[in-house]
Backbone as CSV, one residue per row, in Angstrom:
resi,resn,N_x,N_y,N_z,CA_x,CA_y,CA_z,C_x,C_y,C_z
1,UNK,121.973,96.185,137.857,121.730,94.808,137.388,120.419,94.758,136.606
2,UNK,120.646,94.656,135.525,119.398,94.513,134.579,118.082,93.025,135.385
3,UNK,116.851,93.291,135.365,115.808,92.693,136.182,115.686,91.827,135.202
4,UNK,115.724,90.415,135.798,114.983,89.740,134.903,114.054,88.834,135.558
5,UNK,112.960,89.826,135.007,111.623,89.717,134.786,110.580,88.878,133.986
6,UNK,110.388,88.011,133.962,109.435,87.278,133.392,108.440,87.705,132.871
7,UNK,108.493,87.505,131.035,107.241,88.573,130.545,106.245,87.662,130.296
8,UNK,105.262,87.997,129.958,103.706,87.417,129.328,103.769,86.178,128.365
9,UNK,103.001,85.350,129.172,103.085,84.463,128.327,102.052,84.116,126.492
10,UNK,101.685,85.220,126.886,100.865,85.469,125.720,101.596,86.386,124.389
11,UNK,103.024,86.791,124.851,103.722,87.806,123.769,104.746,86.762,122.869
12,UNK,104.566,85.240,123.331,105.811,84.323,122.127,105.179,84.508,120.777
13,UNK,103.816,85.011,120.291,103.693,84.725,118.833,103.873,86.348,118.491
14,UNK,104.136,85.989,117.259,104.223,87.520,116.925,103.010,88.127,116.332
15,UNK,103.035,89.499,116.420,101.646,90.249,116.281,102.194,91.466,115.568
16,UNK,101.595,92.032,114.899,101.654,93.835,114.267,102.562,94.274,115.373
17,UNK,102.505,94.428,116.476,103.314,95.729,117.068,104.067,95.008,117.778
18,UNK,104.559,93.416,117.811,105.844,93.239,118.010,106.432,93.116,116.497
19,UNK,106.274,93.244,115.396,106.305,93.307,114.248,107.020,94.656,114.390
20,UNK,106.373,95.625,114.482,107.167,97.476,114.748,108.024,97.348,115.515
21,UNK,108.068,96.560,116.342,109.540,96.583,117.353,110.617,96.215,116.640
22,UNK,109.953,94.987,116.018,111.222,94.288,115.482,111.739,95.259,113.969
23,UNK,110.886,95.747,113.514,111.164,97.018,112.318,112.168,98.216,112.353
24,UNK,111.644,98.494,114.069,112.464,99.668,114.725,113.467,99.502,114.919
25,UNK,113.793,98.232,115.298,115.241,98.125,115.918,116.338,97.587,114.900
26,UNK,115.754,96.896,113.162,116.511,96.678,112.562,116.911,97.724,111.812
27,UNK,116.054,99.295,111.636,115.921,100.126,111.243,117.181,100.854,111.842
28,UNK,116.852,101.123,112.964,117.664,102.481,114.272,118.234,101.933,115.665
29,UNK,118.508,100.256,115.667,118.345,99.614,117.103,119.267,98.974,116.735
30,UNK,119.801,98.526,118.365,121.223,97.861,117.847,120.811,97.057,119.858
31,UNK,121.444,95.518,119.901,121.429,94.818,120.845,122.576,94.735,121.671
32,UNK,123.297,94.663,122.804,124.808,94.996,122.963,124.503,94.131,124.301
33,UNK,125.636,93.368,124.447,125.617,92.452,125.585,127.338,92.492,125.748
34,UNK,127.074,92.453,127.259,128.786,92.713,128.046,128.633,91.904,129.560
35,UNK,129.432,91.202,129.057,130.128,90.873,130.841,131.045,91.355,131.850
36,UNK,130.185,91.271,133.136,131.010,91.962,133.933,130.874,91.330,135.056
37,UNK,131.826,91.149,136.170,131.708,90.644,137.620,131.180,91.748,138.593
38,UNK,130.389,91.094,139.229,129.350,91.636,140.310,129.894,90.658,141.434
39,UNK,129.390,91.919,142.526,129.351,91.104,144.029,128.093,90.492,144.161
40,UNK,128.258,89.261,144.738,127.424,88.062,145.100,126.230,89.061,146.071
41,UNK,125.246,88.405,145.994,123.976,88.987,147.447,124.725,88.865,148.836
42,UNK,125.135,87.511,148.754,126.014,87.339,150.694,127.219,88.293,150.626
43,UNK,127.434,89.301,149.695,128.516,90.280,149.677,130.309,89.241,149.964
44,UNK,130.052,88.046,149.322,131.850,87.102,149.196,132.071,87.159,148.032
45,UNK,133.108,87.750,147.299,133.496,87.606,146.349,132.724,87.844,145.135
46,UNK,133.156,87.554,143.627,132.191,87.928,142.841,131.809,87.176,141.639
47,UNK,130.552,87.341,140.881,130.228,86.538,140.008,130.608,87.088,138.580
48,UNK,130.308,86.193,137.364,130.295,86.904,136.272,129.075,86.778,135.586
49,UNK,128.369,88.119,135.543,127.398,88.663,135.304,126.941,88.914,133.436
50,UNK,125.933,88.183,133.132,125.928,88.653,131.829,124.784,89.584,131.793
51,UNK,124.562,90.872,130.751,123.790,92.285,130.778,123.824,92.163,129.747
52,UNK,122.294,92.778,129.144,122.242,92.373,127.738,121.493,94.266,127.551
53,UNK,121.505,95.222,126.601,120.730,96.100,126.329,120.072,95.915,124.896
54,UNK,118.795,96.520,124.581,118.507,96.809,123.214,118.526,98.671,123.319
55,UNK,118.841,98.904,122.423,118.359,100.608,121.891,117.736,100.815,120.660
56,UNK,116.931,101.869,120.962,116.457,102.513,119.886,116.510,103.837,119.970
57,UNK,117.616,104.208,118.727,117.552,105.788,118.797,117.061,106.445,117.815
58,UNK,116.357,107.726,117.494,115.742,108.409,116.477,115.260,109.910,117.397
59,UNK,115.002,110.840,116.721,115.276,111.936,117.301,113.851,112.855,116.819
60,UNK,112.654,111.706,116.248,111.779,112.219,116.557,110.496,111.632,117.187
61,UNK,109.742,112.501,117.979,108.955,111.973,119.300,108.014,111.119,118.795
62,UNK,107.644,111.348,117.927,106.265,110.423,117.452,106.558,109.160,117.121
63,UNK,107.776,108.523,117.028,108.706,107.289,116.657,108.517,106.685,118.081
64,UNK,109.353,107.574,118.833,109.640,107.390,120.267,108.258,106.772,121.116
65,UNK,107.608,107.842,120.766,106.065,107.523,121.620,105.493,106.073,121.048
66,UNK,105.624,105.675,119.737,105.028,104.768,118.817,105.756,103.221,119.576
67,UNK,107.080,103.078,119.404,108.037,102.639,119.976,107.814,102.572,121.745
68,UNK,107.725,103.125,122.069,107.526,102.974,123.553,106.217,102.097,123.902
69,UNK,105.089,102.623,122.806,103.324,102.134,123.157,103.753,100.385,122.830
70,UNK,104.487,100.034,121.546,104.362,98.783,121.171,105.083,97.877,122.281
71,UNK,106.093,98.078,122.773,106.483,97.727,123.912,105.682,97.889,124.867
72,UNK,105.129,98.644,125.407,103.926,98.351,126.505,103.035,97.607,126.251
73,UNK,102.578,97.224,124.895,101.317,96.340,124.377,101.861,95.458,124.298
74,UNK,103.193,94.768,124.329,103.770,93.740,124.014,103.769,93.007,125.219
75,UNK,104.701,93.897,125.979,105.757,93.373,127.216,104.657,94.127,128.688
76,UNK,103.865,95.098,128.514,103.530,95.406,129.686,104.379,95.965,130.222
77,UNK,105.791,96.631,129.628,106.692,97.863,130.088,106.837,98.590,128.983
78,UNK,107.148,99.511,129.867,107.490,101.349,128.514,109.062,101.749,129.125
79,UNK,109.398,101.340,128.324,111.162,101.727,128.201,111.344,103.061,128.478
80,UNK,112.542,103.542,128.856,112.818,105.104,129.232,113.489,105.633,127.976
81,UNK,113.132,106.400,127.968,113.786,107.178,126.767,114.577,108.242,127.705
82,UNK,115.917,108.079,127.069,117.074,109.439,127.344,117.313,110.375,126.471
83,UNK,117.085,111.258,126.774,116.887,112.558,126.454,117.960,113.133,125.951
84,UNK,119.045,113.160,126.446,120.406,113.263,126.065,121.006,112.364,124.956
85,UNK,120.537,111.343,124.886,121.493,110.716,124.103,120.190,110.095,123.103
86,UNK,118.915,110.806,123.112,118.084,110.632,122.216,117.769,109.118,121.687
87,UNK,117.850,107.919,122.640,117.495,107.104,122.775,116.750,106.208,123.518
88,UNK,115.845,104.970,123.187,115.319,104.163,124.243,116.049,103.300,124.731
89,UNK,115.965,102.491,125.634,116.483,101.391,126.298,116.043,100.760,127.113
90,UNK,116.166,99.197,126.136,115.070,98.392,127.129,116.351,97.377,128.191
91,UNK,116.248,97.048,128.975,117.122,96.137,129.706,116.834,95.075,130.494
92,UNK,115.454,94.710,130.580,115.166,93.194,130.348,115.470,92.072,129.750
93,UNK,116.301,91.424,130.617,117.285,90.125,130.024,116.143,89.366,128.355
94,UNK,114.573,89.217,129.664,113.621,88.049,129.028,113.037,88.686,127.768
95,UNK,112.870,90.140,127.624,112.311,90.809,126.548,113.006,91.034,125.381
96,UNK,115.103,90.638,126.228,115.697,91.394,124.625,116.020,89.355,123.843
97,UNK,116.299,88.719,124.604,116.198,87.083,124.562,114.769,86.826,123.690
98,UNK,113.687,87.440,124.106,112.592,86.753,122.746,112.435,87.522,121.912
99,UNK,113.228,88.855,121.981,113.214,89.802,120.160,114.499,88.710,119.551
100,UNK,115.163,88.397,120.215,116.423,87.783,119.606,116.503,86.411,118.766
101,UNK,115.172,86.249,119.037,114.580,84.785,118.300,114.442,85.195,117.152
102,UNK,114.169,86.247,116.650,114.120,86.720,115.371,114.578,87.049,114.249
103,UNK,116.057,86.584,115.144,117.237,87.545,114.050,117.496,88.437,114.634
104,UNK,119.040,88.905,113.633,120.020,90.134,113.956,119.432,91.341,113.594
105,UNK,119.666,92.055,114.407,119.321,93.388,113.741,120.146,94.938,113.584
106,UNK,121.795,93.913,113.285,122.777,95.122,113.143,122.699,95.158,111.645
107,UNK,123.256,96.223,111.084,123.122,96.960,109.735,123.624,95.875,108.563
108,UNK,124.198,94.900,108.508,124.788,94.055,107.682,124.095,92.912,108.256
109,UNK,123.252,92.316,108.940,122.979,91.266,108.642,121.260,90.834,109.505
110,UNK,120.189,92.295,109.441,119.190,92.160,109.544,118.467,91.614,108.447
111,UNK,116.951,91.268,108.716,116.159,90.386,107.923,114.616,90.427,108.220
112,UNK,113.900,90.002,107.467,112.546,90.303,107.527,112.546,89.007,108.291
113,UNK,111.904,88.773,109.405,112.198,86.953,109.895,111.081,86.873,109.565
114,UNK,111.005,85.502,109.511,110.316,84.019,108.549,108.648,84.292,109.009
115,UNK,108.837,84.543,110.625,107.622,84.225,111.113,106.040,85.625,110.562
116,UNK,106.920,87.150,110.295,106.180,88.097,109.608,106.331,87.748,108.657
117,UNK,106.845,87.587,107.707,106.496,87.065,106.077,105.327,86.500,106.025
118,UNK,104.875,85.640,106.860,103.726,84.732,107.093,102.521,85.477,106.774
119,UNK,102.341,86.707,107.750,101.320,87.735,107.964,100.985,88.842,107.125
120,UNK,100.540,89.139,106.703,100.390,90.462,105.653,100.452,91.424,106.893
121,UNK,99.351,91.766,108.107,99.477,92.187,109.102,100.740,92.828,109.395
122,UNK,101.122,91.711,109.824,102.495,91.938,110.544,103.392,92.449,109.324
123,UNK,103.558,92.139,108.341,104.465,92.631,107.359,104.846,93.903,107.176
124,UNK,103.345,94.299,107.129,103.127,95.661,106.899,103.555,96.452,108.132
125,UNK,103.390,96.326,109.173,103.756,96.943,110.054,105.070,96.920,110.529
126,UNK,105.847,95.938,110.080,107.492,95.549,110.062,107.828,96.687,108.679
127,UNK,107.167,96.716,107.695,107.998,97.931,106.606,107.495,98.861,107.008
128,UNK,106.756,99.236,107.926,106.352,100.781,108.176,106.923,101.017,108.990
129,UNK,107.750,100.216,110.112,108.441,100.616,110.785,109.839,101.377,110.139
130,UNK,110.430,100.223,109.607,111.992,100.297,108.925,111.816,101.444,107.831
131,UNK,110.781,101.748,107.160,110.746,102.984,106.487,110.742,104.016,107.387
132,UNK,109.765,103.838,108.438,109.850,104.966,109.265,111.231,105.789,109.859
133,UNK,112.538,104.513,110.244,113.584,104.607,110.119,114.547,104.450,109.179
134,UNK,115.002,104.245,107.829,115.635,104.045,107.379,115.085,104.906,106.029
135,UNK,114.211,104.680,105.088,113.738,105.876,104.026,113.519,107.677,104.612
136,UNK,113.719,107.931,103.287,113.568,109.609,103.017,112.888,109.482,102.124
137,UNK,112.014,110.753,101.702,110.687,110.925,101.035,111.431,112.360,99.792
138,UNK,111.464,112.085,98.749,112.106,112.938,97.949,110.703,113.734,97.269
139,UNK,110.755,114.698,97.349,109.970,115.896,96.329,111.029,116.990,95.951
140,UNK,111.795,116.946,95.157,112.622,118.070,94.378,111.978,118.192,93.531
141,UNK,111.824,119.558,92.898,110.870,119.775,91.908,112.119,120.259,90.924
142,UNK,113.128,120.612,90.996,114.013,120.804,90.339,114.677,119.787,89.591
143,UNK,114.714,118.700,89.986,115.530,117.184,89.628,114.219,116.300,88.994
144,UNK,112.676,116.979,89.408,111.620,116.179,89.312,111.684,114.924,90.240
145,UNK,112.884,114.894,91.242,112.287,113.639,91.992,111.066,113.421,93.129
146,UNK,110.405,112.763,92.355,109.216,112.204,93.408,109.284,110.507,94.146
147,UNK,109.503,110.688,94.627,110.153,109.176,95.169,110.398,108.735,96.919
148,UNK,110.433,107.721,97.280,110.569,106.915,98.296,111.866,106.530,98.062
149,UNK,113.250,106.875,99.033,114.673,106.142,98.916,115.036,106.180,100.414
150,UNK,115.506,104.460,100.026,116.243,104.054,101.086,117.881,103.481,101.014
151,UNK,118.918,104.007,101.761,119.975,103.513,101.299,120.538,102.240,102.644
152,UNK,121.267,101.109,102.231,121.434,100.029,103.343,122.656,99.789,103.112
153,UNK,123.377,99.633,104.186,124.724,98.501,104.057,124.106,96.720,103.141
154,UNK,122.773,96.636,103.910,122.810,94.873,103.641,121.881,95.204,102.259
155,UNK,122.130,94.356,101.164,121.991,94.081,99.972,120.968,93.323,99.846
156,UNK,120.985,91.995,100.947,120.265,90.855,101.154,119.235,91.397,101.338
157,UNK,118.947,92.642,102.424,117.799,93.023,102.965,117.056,93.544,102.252
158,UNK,117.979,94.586,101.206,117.079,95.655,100.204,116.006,94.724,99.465
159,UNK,116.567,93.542,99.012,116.162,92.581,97.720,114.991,92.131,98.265
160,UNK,114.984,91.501,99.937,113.791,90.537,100.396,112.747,91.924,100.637
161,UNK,112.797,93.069,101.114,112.102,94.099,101.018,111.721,94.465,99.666
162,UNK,112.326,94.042,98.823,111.593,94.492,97.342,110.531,93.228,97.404
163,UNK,111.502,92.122,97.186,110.207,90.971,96.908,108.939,91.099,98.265
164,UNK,108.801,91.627,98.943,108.097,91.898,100.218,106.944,92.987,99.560
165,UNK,107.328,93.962,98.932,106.711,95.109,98.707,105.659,94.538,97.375
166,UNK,106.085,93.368,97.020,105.173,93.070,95.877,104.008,92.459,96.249
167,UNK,103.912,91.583,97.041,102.976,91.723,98.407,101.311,92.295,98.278
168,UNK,102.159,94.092,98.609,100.992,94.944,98.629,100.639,95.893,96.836
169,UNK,101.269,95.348,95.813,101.078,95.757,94.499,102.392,96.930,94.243
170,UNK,103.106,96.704,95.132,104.428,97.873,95.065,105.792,97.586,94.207
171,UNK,105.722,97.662,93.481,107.254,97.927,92.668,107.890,98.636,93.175
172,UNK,109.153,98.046,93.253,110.344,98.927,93.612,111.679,98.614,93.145
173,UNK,113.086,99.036,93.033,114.168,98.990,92.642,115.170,99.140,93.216
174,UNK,116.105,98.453,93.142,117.354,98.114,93.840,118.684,98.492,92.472
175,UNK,119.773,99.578,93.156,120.783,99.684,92.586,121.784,99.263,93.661
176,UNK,122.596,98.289,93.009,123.270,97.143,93.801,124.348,98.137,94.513
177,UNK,125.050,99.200,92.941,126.164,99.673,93.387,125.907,100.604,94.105
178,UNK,125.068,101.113,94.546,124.922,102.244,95.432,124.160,101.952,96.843
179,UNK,123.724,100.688,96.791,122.915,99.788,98.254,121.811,100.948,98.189
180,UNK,121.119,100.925,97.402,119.709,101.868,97.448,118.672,101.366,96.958
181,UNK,117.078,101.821,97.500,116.180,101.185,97.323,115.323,102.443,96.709
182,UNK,114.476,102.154,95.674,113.695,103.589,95.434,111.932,102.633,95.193
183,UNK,111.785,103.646,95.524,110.097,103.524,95.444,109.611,104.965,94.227
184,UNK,109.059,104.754,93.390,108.753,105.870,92.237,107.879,105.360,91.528
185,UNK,107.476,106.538,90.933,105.939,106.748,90.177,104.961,106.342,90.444
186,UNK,103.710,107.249,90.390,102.359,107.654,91.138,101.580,106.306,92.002
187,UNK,101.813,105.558,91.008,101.228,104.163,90.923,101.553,103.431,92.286
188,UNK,103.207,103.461,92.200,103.646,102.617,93.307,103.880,103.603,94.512
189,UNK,103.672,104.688,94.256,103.908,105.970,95.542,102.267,105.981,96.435
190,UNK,101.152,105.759,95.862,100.039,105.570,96.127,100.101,104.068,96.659
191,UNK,100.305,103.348,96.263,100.008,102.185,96.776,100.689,102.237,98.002
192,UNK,101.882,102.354,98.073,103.140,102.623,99.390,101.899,102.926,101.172
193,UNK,101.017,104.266,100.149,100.799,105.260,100.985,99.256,104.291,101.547
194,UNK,98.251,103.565,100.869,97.626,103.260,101.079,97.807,101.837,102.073
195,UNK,98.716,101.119,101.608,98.973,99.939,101.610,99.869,99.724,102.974
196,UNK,101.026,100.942,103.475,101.658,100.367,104.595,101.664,102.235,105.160
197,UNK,102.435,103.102,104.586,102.677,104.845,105.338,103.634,104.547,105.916
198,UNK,103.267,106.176,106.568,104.500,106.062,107.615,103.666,106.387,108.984
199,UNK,104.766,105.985,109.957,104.214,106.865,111.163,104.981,108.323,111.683
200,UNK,105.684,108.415,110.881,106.837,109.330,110.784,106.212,110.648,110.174
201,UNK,105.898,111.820,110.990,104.526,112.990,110.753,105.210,113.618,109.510
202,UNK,106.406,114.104,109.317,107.392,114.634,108.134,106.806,113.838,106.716
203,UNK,107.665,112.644,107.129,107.552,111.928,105.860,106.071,111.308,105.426
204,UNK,105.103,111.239,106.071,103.469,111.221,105.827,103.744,111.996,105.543
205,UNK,103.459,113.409,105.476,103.325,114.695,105.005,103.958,115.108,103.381
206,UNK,105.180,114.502,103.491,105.778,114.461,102.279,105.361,113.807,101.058
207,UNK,104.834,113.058,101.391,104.274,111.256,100.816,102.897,111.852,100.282
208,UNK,102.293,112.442,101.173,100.664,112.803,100.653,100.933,114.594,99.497
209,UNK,101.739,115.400,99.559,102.169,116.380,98.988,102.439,116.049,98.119
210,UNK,103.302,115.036,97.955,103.663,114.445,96.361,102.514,114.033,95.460
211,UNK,101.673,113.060,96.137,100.454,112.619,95.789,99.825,113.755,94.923
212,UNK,99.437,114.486,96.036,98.305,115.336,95.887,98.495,116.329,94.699
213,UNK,100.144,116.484,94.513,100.287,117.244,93.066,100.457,116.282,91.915
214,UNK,100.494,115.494,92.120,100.534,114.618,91.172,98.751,114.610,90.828
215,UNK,98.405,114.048,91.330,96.936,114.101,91.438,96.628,115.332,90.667
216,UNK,96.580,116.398,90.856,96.451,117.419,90.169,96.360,117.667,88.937
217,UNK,97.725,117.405,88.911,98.207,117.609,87.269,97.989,116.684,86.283
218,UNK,97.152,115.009,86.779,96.790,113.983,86.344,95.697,115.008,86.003
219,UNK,94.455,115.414,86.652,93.391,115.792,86.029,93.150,116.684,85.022
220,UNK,94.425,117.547,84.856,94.637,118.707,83.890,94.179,118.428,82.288
């Protein structure tokens, strides 16, 4: 029986790292609620029980760990991560009920909600999340691609993430027919990097490599 627990009354506004939660989970997280009948406490007969889960899955630790901390700074719990099935899971009725104030966060009909738009703060830390999950960091030196791409089912989302990215001085581009988002050239690849990153150790790594030859060959 999922606990429900009464969280902090200090976590209803939103902040930077409920901002990453909410990033993570529109990114790699999905909410799932099922009913089922349970036996009563006086053990007569049975009730119908509603169970609500959130997950977050991604399969690398530094996400996981990142993801786990913001939830403890939030909620004052650290979700378990399963090992096997390379996911978190939170199951607090009261914790997945006030992410849910926020909007959906299945693949067709997530959203930047109203209340981070507000924040530069928080903004930023809502696209560093969802990049963290959802972009790849391109350096082919063969194709010459240097670039930031993200591909989405939702269309809606790519677009308010572009107008979002202008924000921090970032241009970016949307090809409708292919639901893809690109981030390119030095200008807006630097700003990306200064302005929001990743927490994702790969794709930092990738992000500053690109830079740094670019950089290079600028001074030539």
């Amino acid at each position: 029986m999922p606990a429900r627990i009464p969280i902090p009354n200090n976590v209803y506004q939103i902040s930077p790292e409920k901002s990453e939660i909410l990033g993570y989970l529109a990114a790699e997280g999905e909410i799932k609620e099922r009913k089922r009948f349970r036996r009563g406490n006086d053990r007569k007969g049975f009730r119908l029980q509603k169970e609500k889960y959130a997950f977050f899955t991604n399969l690398n630790p530094a996400l996981i760990s990142k993801f786990q901390d913001d939830v403890a700074i939030v909620y004052d719990f650290r979700p378990f991560y399963d090992v096997r099935k390379k996911r978190c899971t939170i199951r607090r009725i009261a914790i997945i009920e006030d992410l849910e104030k926020y909007g959906k966060v299945t693949s067709m009909e997530w959203s930047i909600p109203k209340e981070i738009l507000k924040s530069l703060m928080c903004l930023r830390a809502w696209l560093r999340a969802f990049f963290d999950g959802e972009a790849h960091v391109e350096n082919d030196e063969k194709w010459r691609h240097r670039r930031i791409v993200m591909f989405s089912k939702n269309l809606a989302g790519l677009y308010q993430i572009k107008k979002a990215l202008i924000k921090f001085g970032i241009k970016a581009s949307v090809y409708p027919k292919t639901h893809k988002l690109i981030i390119s050239r030095f200008g807006n690849l630097a700003g990306y990097e200064n302005c929001i990153g990743f927490n994702h150790p790969k794709k930092n790594e990738t992000l500053r490599t690109i830079l740094g030859v670019d950089r290079g060959r600028s001074a030539l």
